[in-house]
Structure formats: structure tokens, C-alpha cells
RODO-2510 file (C-alpha; in nm, 4 decimals, decimal comma):
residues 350
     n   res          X          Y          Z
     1     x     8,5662    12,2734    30,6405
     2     x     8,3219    12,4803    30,4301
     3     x     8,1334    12,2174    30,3081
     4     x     8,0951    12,0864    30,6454
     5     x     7,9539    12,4400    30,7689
     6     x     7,7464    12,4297    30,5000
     7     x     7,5872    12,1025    30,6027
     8     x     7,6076    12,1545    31,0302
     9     x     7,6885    12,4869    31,1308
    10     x     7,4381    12,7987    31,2356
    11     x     7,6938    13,0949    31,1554
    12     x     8,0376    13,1428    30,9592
    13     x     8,2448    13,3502    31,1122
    14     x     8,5851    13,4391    30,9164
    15     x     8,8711    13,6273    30,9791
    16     x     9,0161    13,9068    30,7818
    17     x     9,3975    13,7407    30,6407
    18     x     9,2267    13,4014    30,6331
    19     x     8,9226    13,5023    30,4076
    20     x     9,0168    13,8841    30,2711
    21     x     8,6783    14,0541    30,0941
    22     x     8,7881    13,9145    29,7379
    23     x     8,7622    13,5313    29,8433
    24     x     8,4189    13,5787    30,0693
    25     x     8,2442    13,5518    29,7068
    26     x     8,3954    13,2136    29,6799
    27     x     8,3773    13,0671    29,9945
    28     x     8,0308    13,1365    30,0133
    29     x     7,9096    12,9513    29,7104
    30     x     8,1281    12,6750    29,8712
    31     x     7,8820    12,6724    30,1682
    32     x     7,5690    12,7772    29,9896
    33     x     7,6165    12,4396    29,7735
    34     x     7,6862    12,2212    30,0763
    35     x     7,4062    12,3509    30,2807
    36     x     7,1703    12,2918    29,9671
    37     x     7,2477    11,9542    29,9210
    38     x     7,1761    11,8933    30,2870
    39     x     6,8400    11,9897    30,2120
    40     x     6,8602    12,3765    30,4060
    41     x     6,8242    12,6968    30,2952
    42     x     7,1628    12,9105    30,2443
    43     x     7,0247    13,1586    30,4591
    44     x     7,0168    12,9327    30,7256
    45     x     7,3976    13,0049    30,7949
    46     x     7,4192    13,3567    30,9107
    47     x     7,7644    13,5157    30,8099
    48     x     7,9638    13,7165    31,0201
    49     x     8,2777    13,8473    31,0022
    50     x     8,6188    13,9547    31,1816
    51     x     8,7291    14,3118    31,0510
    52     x     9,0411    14,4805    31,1711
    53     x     9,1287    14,8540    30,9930
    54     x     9,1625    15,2125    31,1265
    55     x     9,0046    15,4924    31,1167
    56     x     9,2706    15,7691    30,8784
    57     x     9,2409    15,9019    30,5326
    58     x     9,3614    15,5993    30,3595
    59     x     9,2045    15,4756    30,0734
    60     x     9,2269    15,0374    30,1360
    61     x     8,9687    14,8428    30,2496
    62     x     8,8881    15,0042    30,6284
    63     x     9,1724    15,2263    30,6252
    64     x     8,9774    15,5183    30,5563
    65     x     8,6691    15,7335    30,7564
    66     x     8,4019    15,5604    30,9015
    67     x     8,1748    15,7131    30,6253
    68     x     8,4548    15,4900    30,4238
    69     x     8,4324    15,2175    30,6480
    70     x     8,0447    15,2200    30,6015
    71     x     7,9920    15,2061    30,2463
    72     x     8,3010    14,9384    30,2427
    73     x     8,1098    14,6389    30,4936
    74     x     7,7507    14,7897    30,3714
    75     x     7,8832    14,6532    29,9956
    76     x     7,9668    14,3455    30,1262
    77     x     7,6398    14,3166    30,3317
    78     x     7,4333    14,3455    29,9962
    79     x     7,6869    14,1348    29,7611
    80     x     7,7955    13,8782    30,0050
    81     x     7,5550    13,8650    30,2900
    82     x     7,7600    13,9492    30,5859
    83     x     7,5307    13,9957    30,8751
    84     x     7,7200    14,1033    31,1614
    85     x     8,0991    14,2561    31,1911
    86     x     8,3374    14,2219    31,4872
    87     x     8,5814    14,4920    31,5163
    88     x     8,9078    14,3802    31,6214
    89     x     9,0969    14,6325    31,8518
    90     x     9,1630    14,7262    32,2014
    91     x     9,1316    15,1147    32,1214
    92     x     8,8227    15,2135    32,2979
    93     x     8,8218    15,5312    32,0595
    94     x     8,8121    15,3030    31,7292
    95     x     8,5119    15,0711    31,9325
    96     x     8,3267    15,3728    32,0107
    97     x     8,3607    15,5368    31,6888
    98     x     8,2361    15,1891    31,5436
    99     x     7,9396    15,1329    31,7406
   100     x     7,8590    15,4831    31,7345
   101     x     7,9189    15,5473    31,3295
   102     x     8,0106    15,2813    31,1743
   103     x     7,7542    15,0183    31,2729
   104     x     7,4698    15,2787    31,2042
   105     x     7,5547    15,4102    30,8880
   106     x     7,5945    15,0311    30,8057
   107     x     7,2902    14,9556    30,9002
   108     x     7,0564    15,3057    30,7242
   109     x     7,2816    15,2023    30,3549
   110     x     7,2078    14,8386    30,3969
   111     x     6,8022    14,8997    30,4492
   112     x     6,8073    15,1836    30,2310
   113     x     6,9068    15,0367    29,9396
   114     x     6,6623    14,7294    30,0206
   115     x     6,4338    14,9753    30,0226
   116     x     6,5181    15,0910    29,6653
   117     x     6,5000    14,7587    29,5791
   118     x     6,2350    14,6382    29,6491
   119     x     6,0609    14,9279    29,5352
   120     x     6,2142    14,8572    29,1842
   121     x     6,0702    14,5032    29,1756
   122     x     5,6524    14,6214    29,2636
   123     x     5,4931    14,7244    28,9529
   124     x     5,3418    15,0696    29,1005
   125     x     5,5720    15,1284    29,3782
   126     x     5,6096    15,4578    29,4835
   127     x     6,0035    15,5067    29,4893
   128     x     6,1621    15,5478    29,8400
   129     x     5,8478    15,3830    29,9679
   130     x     5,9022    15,1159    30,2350
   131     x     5,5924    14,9383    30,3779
   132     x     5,5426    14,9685    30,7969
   133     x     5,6652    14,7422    30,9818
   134     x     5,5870    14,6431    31,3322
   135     x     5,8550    14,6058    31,6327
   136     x     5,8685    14,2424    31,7912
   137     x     5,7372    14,1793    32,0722
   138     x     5,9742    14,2399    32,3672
   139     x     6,1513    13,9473    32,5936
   140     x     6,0369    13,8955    32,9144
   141     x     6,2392    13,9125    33,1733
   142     x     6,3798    13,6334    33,4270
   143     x     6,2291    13,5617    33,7692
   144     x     6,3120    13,7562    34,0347
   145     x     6,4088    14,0974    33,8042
   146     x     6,0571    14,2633    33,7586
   147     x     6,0246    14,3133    33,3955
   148     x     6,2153    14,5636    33,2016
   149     x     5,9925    14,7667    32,9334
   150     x     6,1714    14,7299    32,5755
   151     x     5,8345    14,6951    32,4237
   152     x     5,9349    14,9750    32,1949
   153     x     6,2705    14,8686    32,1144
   154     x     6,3626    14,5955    31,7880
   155     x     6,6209    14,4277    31,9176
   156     x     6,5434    14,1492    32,1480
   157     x     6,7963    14,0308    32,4574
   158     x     6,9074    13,6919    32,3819
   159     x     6,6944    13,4680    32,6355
   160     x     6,8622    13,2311    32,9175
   161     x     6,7570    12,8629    32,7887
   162     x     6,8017    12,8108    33,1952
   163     x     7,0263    12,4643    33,1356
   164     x     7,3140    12,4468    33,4057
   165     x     7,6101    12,2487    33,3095
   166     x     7,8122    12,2660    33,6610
   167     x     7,6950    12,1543    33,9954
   168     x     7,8221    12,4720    34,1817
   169     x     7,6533    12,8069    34,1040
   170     x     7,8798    13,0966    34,0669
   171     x     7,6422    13,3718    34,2249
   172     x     7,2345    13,3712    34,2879
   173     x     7,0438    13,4488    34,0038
   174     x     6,7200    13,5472    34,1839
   175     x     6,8557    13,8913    34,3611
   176     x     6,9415    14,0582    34,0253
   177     x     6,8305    14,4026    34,0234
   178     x     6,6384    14,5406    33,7181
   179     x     6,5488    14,8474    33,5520
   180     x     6,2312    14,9540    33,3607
   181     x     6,3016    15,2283    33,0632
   182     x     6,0063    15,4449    32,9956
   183     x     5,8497    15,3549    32,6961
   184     x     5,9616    15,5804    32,3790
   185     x     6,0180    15,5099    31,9912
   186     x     6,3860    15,4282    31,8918
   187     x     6,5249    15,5553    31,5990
   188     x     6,7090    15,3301    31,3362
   189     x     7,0386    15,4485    31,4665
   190     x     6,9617    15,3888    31,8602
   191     x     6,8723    15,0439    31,7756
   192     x     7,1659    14,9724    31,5870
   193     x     7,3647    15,0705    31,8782
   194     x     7,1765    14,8258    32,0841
   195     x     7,2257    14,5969    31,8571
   196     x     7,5830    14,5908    31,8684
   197     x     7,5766    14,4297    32,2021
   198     x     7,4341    14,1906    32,0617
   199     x     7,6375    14,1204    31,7908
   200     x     7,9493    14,1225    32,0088
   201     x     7,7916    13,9180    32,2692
   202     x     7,7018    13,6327    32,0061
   203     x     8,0629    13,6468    31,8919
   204     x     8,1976    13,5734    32,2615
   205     x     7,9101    13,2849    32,2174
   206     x     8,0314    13,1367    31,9636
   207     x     8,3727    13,1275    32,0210
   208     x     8,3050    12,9493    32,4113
   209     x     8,0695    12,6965    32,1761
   210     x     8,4382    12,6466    31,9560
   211     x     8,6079    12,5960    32,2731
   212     x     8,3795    12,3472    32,4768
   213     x     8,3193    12,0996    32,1565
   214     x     8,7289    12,1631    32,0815
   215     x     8,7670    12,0015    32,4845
   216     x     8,4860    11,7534    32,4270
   217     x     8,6256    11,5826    32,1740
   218     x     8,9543    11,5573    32,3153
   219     x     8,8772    11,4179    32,6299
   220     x     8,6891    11,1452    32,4834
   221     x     8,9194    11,0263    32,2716
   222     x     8,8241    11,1765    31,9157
   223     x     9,0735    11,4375    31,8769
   224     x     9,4154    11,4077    31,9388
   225     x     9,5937    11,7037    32,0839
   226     x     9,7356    11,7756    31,6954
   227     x     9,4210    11,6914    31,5249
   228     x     9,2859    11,9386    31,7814
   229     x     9,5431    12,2047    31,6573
   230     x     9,4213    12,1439    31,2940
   231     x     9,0889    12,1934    31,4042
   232     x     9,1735    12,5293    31,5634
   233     x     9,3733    12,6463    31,2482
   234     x     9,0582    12,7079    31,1091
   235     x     8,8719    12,8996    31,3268
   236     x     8,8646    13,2464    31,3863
   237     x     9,0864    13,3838    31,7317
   238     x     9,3924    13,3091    31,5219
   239     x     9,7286    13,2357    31,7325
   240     x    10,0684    13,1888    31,6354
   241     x    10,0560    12,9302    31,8935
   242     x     9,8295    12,6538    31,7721
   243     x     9,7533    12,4837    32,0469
   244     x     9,4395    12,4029    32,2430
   245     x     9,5938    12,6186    32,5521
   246     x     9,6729    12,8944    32,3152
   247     x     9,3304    12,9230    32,2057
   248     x     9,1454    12,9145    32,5292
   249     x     9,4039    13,1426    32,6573
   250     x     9,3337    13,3904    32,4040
   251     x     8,9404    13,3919    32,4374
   252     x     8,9936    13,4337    32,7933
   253     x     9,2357    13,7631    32,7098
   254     x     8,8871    13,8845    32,4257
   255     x     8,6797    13,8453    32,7272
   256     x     8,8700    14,0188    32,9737
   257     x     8,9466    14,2876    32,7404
   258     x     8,5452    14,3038    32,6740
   259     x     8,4098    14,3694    33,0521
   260     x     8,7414    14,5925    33,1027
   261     x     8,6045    14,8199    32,8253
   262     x     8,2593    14,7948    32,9554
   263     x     8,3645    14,8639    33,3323
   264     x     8,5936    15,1713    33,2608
   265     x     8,3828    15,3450    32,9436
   266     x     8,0612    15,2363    32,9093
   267     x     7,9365    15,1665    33,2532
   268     x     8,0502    15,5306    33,4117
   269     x     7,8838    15,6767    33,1301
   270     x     7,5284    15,4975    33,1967
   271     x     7,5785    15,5916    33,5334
   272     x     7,5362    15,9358    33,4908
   273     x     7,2968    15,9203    33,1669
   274     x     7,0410    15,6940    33,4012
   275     x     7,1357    15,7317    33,7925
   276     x     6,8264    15,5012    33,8417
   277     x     7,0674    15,2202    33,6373
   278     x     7,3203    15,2249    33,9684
   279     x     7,1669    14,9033    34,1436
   280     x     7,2069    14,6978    33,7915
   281     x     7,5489    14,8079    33,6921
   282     x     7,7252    14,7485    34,0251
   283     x     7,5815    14,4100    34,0292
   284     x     7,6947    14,3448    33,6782
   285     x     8,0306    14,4431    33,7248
   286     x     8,0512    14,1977    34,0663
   287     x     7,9690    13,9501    33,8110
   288     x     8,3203    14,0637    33,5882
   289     x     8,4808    14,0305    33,8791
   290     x     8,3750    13,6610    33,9330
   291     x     8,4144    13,5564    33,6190
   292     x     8,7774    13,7435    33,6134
   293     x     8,7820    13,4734    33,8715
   294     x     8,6529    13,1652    33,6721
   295     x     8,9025    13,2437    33,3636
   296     x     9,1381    13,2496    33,6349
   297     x     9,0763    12,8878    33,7181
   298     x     9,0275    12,7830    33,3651
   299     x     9,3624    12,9405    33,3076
   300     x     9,4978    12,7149    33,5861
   301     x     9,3274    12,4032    33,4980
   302     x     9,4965    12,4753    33,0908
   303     x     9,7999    12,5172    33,2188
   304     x     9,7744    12,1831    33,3949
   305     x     9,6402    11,9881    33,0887
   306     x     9,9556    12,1494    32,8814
   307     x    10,2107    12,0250    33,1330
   308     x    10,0163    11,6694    33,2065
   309     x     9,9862    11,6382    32,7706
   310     x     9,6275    11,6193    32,8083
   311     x     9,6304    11,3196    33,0610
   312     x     9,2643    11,2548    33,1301
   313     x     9,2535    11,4305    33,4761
   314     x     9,3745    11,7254    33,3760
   315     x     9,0880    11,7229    33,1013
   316     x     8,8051    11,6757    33,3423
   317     x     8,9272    11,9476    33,5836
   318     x     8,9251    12,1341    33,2848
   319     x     8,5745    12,0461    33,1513
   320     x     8,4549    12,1721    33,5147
   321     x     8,6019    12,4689    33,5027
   322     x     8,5118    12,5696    33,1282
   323     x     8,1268    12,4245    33,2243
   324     x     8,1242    12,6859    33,5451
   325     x     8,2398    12,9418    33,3363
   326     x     7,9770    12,8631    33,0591
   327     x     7,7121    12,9139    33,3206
   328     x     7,8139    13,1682    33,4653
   329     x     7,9025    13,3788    33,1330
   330     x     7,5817    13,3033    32,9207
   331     x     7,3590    13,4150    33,2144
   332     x     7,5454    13,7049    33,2678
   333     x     7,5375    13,8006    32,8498
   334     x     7,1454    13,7108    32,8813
   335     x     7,0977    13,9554    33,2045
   336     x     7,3583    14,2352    33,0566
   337     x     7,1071    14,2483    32,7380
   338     x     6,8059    14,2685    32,9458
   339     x     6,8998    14,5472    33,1392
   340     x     7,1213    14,7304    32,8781
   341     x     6,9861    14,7709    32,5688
   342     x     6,7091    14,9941    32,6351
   343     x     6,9690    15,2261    32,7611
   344     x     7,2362    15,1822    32,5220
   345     x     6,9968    15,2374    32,2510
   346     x     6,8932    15,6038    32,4314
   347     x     7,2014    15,6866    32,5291
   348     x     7,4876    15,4569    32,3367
   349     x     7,8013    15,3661    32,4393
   350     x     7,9537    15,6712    32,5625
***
């Protein structure tokens, strides 16, 4: 399976148990060969990776403070490339304190010592010298929502490619409210905060990408239901059920447990950071509530492909529900990043 990520895949994302920090050394050069001899770069398979620790005076790998915790996944940035981490926990402290701390500090070690260097490897260079760069050029926004100002801000919302996969539309797209941030600088840390959004938003991605090629392949015919259990073995929502139900079931309970910590932390406490952000945050927490609804309906149509063993009907009821659901979710990441991250990055999470 590493060789084959190597040669196909975009992004690696392990798990913590499956690939602890001493085997990531490794497994990489496992998928640094493969993707060479397919002709790409190594870099062209961003690594990311599923943490789970807490936040104590322990001395293991992220058992101790998040100064700990910071100098721990900075380390394995710089040795093993590890580009983005995914906290695993329901404890909105711990998620705070790691979007807040953690990720920051992460981020300021990791560019320092880049910093340091590549000052070491310019004959001349003035040490701690870093030359300027400039901040991309913001996303524009979709029709119909005016056009957000992030021109100041580094991280860029992932776009909506547009593509529909369903023939029934979960909400309008062309009321959405927006909100314009006046222009300012961002500091290193208010970015990374943005950033984070990011970063958990492409996990939740990928893992709905795992899920719909995981379906595909059974309802044609290529995967069996066991070969399809194999298949999930290796990925990273780990289950002690290993079965294709199992594994939807459990992105739907990530999910859930993502816009229930954004509806009952974050949002309240944009709310009264930026009253102006009212009209966008009730709308985007309509939009939890629909898609509440649509894992709802994907969790019906799983439970009838368990009980019907996969019987072709039950598949394609299930393709339409996962494709409504893929709508509706990656427009609602793409809008959530348009209209948050500005925000987040002045005010964080909370």
C-alpha cells in the first residue's frame, strides 16, 4: 500500500498505533522510492498525520505541555516532513489549546529553524536573516457573496471546483451571505490559526474521497465486501469493526462531532468578536443542520446495504445519498473558509 501511494496518491495520512514516530522514517523512504520511480517528485505526496496525546507533565511523545507537544511534531516536521497534524479528541479544551498553542508554536520552530538554515547554506548570510516574502494573492469569492477582503491574509480558502454529483440540490447557493474583514497585516501566529481550518477541513476531504472510491468500487463489481474491509484496514478512521458500514458510520460520527464543536464554541465566540459576522454564521449553521440531515440518510441507506449484503440496490441508494452529501459538504467547507478565516485568524477559535 505504500508503494502504491507513492506512485497514485496526493497525501499520506497515517495514524498514530499504525505508524508510531519511530517507523514514519521508514515508511517514508518506502513512498519516496515508489513515487520516484513513477517519475514524481517525493514532495509531491504531502504527509499528514493523526496524533492523539494530552496535554499533562508527562514526558512521552505528546503527553507533556504544548511547549512539549511543539518541539515533539516541529522535529518530525523537519526530519520526516509531516505537513499537517490532526488532533484526535472530542475535548474542546485540548482542540483549543491545539489550535491556539500548539499549531503556532509548530509552525514559528518549523520556519525558524528554516530560517537558520538556510542562512547557514548562503555564503554571506547575515544569521537570523530571512528574505521578504510576499502574501498570495487572495481567492475570490463565489457568485452571489460579494467578495470577502483576505488580501492580507496567507492562507487561501480552498476554492469550489463547482462540479455537482447529485441531481437534487441540498440548499441555494446564490443567497449566501458574506462578510468583508478590513484589511490589516496578520501575524505568523493568526495565520496559523487560520490555517488550521484548513488543515482539518482537508482531513474531512480526504477521508469522504476514501469513502466514495471505497463504494465505487464495490458497486461495480471490483471489490468484494471483504476485499473492501482489507482496503479499509489500512486507512486512517480505524474501527474495531472493519466493515464498509463501520467506516462510513464513523466519518459521519468525526463530522458531526466537527460542526457540534464549531456550533457550541467557536461560532458564539465570533459572534460577539464580529457582530457584523451574524448573517454568515446563522446561515452556516442551517447548513449543519442539513447536512445532520444528509448523514442521517446516508446512515439509513448503510444500514440497508449491511442488511441487503451489498445487493446492488442498496448500493445505488447509497451512492445517491453519499453523492448529495459530497455536494453539499465540499461547498459548505469551501464557503466556511471564505467567510472564516479572516476572522479566525483576528480573533481564533475562542
Amino acid at each position: 500500500m505504500l508503494r502504491v501511494t507513492g506512485r497514485l496518491a496526493d497525501v499520506w495520512i497515517p495514524s498514530m498505533g499504525y505508524a508510531d514516530p519511530p517507523a514514519l522514517a521508514d515508511m517514508n523512504a518506502v513512498i519516496d522510492e515508489a513515487t520516484i520511480a513513477a517519475g514524481r517528485a517525493p514532495e509531491s505526496v504531502r504527509r499528514a498525520y493523526n496524533i492523539v496525546g494530552s496535554f499533562g507533565a508527562a514526558t512521552g511523545f505528546l503527553q507533556g505541555t504544548p511547549r512539549d507537544w511543539a518541539e515533539q511534531l516541529a522535529d518530525l516536521t523537519l526530519t520526516q516532513g509531516m505537513a499537517t497534524y490532526i488532533l484526535g479528541s472530542d475535548d474542546p479544551r485540548a482542540l483549543a489549546t491545539f489550535a491556539q498553542e500548539v499549531a503556532p508554536a509548530v509552525r514559528d520552530l518549523v520556519e525558524a529553524e528554516r530560517a537558520r538554515a538556510a542562512t547557514r547554506s548562503e555564503p554571506g548570510g547575515i544569521p537570523g536573516s530571512v528574505a521578504p516574502q510576499g502574501n498570495p494573492p487572495a481567492e475570490p469569492s463565489e457568485p452571489g457573496e460579494g467578495r470577502p477582503r483576505h488580501t492580507s491574509l496567507g492562507v487561501r480558502p480552498t476554492p469550489d471546483s463547482g462540479e455537482r454529483l447529485a441531481r437534487e440540490q441540498a440548499w441555494a447557493e446564490d443567497d449566501r451571505p458574506a462578510f468583508a474583514m478590513p484589511e490589516r497585516e496578520y501575524t505568523a501566529h493568526e495565520e496559523a490559526t487560520a490555517a488550521h481550518l484548513v488543515d482539518v477541513h482537508d482531513h474531512l476531504r480526504s477521508e469522504l474521497t476514501q469513502i466514495r472510491e471505497i463504494v465505487a468500487q464495490v458497486r461495480s463489481g471490483a471489490m468484494g465486501i471483504g476485499s473492501a474491509r482489507s482496503a479499509i484496514n489500512t486507512m486512517t478512521l480505524r474501527q474495531n469493526n472493519w466493515t464498509l458500514g463501520a467506516y462510513c458510520a464513523a466519518y459521519c460520527r468525526i463530522l458531526t462531532g466537527h460542526h457540534t464543536l464549531e456550533d457550541r464554541s467557536i461560532f458564539p465566540h465570533l459572534r460577539r468578536a464580529e457582530p457584523g459576522l451574524a448573517p454568515v454564521i446563522d446561515r452556516l449553521e442551517r447548513e449543519h443542520e442539513v447536512i445532520h440531515d444528509l448523514l442521517e440518510r446516508l446512515d439509513e441507506a448503510l444500514v440497508a446495504m449491511v442488511t441487503a449484503d451489498g445487493m446492488p440496490p442498496a448500493l445505488a441508494e447509497l451512492s445517491g445519498a453519499l453523492d448529495l452529501l459530497t455536494d453539499a459538504l465540499l461547498s459548505h467547507l469551501s464557503y466556511e473558509e471564505r467567510q472564516l478565516l479572516a476572522p479566525l485568524a483576528a480573533h481564533g477559535f475562542g
